[in-house]
N, C-alpha and C positions, 0 to 999 in steps of 0.2 A: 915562486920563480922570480929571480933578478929580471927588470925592463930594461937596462944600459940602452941597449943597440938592438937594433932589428935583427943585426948579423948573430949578437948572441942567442938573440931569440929565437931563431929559425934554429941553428946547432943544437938548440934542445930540444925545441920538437922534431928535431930527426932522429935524435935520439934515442927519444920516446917512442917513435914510431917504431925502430930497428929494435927494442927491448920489448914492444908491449907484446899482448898474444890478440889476433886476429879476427876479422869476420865479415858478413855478407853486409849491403846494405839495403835498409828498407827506404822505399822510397814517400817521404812526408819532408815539409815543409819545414825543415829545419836548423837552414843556417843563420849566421850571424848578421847583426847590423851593431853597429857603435853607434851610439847615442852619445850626448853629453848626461854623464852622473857624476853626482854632486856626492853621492853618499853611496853606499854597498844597497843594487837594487835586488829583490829576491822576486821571481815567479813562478807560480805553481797551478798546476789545474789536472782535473782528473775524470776519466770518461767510464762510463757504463752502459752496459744494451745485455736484453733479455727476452726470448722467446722461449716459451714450453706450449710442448702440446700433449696430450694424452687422448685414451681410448682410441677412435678408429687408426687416425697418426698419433704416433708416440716420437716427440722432436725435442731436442734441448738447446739451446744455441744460447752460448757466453762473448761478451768480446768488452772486454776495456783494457784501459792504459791511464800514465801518468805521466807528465812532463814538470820537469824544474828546471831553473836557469839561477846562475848568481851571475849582476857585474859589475864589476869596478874598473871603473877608468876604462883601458883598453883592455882589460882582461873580461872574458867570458866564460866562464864554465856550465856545461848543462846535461840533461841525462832525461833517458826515456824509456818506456817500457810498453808492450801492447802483448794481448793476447787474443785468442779467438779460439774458440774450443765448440764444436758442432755432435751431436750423438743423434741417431736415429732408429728406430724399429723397425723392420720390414717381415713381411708374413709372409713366410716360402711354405711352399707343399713338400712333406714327405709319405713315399708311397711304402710305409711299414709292413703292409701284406703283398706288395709287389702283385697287385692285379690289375694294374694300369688307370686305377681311377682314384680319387679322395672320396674316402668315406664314413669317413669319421671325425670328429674335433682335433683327435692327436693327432693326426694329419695335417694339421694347420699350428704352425710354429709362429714365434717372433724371434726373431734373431735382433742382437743389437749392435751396431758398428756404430765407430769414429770416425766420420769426412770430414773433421777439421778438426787440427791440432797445431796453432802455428805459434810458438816464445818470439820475441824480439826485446833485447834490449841495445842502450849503445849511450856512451860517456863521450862528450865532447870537449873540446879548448879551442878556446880562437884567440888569437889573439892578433889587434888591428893595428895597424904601420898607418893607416891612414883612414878618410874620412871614409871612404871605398873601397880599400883591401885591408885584407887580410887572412892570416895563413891558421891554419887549422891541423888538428889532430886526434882521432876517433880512436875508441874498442870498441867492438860488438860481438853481439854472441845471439844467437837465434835457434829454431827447432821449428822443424815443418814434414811430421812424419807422412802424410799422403804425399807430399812432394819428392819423398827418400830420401830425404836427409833427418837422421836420428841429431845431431850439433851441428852449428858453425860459429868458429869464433876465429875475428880477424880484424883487420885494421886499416885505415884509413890516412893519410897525409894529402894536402894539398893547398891550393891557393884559391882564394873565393872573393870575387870582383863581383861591387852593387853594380849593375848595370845602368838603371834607372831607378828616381825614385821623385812621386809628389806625394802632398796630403794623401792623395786613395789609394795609391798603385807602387809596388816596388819591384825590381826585379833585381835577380842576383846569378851569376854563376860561376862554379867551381869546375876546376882540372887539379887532377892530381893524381896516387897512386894507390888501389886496393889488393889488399891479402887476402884470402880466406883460404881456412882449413877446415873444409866439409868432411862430416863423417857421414858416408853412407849407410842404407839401409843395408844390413848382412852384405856390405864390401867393406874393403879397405877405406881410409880415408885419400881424398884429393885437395892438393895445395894449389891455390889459383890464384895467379901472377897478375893482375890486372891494371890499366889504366882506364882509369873513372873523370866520366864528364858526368855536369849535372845543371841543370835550371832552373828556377821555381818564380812564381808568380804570386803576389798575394795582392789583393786588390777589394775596394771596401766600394761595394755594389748601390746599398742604399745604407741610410743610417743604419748599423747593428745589423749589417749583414755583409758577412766575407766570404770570397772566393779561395781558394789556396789552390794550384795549379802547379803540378813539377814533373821532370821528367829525368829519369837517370841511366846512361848507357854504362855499360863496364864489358870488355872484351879481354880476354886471356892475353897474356905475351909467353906462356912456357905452354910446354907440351905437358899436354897430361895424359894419363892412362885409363881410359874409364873403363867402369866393367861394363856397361851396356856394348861394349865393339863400338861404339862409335868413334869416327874422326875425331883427336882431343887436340889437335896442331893448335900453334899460335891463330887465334883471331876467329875459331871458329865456337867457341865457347860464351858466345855475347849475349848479354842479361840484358831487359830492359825494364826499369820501374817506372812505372805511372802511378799518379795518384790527382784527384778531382773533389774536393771537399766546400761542401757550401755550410756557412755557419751564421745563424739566426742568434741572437740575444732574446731570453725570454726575462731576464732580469740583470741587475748589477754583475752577481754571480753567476749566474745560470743562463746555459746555451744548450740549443738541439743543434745537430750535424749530420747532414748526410753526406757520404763520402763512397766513392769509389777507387779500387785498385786493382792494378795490372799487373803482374807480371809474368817477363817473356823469357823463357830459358832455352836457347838454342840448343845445350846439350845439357837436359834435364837427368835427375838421378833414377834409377830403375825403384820402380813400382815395389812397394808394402805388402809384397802378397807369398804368403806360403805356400807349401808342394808343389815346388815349382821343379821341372825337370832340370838336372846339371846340364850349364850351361847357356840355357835361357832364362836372359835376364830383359823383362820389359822397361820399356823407359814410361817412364811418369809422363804426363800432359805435359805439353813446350807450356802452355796458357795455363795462369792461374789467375781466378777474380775473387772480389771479398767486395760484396755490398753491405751496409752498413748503417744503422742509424742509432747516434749515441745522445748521451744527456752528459753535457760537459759541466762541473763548478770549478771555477777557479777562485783560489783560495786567496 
């Protein structure tokens, strides 16, 4: 991409924005700072968490991700990826002689289901006008089938001002404008028109220990049609992400992290569940959480 003028600069990330394809946002610590680089700087680091259980509970819980960053000069490029994947066994009674009691072993089942299934990825650019701004532009695409949504891929444009910033503490926030095209669980898809605030905190506690702190609102501006019956008007479709992440250094490379996240969906998608009578469709939880403890190496 040509740097001439900031005016050029802006013209093609709207561009971009108006050609790319779309999507929701996850809320993590991810915007830009301009530094002074001397040379092309490259960052990379990669997280893992694993629980299994077997015999009486039978549990599987996955979650990692990756992040990269290139920058030169005022240009920033980066990208990111996280997953989360949960399975579990539950032991139902079936009454196969239908005489109102269990009495026998066949009687006792494991059934196995999926309570967590959630993709996120997302490609960014920023690019800084100054030591304190600078304008941005996002793809994302995601998947969070207990939530009812089977895709979302959509897009991001805006402006991101450092608020503050010393040796331990920075803060930053952004305005600007989000897309997303959600595919529902057995519905149609929904296109959501949104303006996106957002804020994040990161702050350096004691040596080799950070706080990461942010929050991001998004509210609809078109109407939408959801199949749950609810109200889809302007302003009533408002997302909220949190996220809360503490990070310890165990070495050079290596960090633990425990992290929490929120999220608030005013008019969430209808519920993952079959034989359902026509007609009725349940809505998913408004409240989703994801507690979390990973082993990070950056590379």
């Amino acid at each position: 991409m040509e740097t001439s003028t900031p005016w050029k600069c802006l013209a093609v990330i709207a561009g971009l924005a108006l050609g790319g394809r779309p999507a929701s946002a996850d809320p993590k610590f991810e915007f830009g700072k301009q530094e002074e680089v001397k040379e092309v700087e490259w960052k990379a680091s990669a997280e893992a968490g694993l629980v299994i259980t077997t015999g009486s509970s039978q549990t599987i819980t996955l979650s990692g991700g990756f992040k990269a960053s290139r920058k030169e000069n005022d240009n920033k490029f980066s990208a990111e990826a996280s997953a989360a994947y949960a399975r579990s066994g539950t032991r139902v009674l079936v009454d196969n002689n239908a005489n109102g009691m269990i009495d026998n072993d066949d009687e006792i089942r494991t059934t196995t289901q999926v309570t967590a299934e959630t993709l996120a990825g997302k490609l960014r650019y920023d690019r800084f006008l100054t030591g304190a701004n600078s304008l941005f532009v996002a793809a994302l695409a995601s998947r969070d089938l207990p939530a009812g949504k089977s895709s979302v891929f959509g897009g991001q444009l805006g402006y991101s001002r450092r608020l503050y910033k010393t040796d331990a503490t920075e803060a930053v926030a952004e305005l600007g404008y989000d897309f997303s095209r959600e595919q529902l669980v057995d519905s149609d898809a929904v296109s959501i028109h949104s303006i996106r605030a957002f804020t994040g905190v990161k702050s350096k506690v004691t040596e080799g220990t950070d706080i990461d702190a942010s929050i991001e609102l998004l509210t609809n501006l078109n109407k939408e049609t959801l199949p749950t019956g609810k109200d889809g008007s302007a302003f009533r479709d408002t997302r909220v992400n949190g996220k809360l992440a503490v990070t310890s250094k165990l070495s050079t490379s290596l960090s633990v992290q425990a992290s929490i996240e929120a999220k608030f969906d005013n008019r969430p998608g209808p519920l993952a569940l079959k034989l359902l009578a026509d007609g009725f469709v349940p809505e998913a939880p408004s409240l989703d959480t994801l507690m979390k403890a990973s082993l990070i190496y950056a590379f």
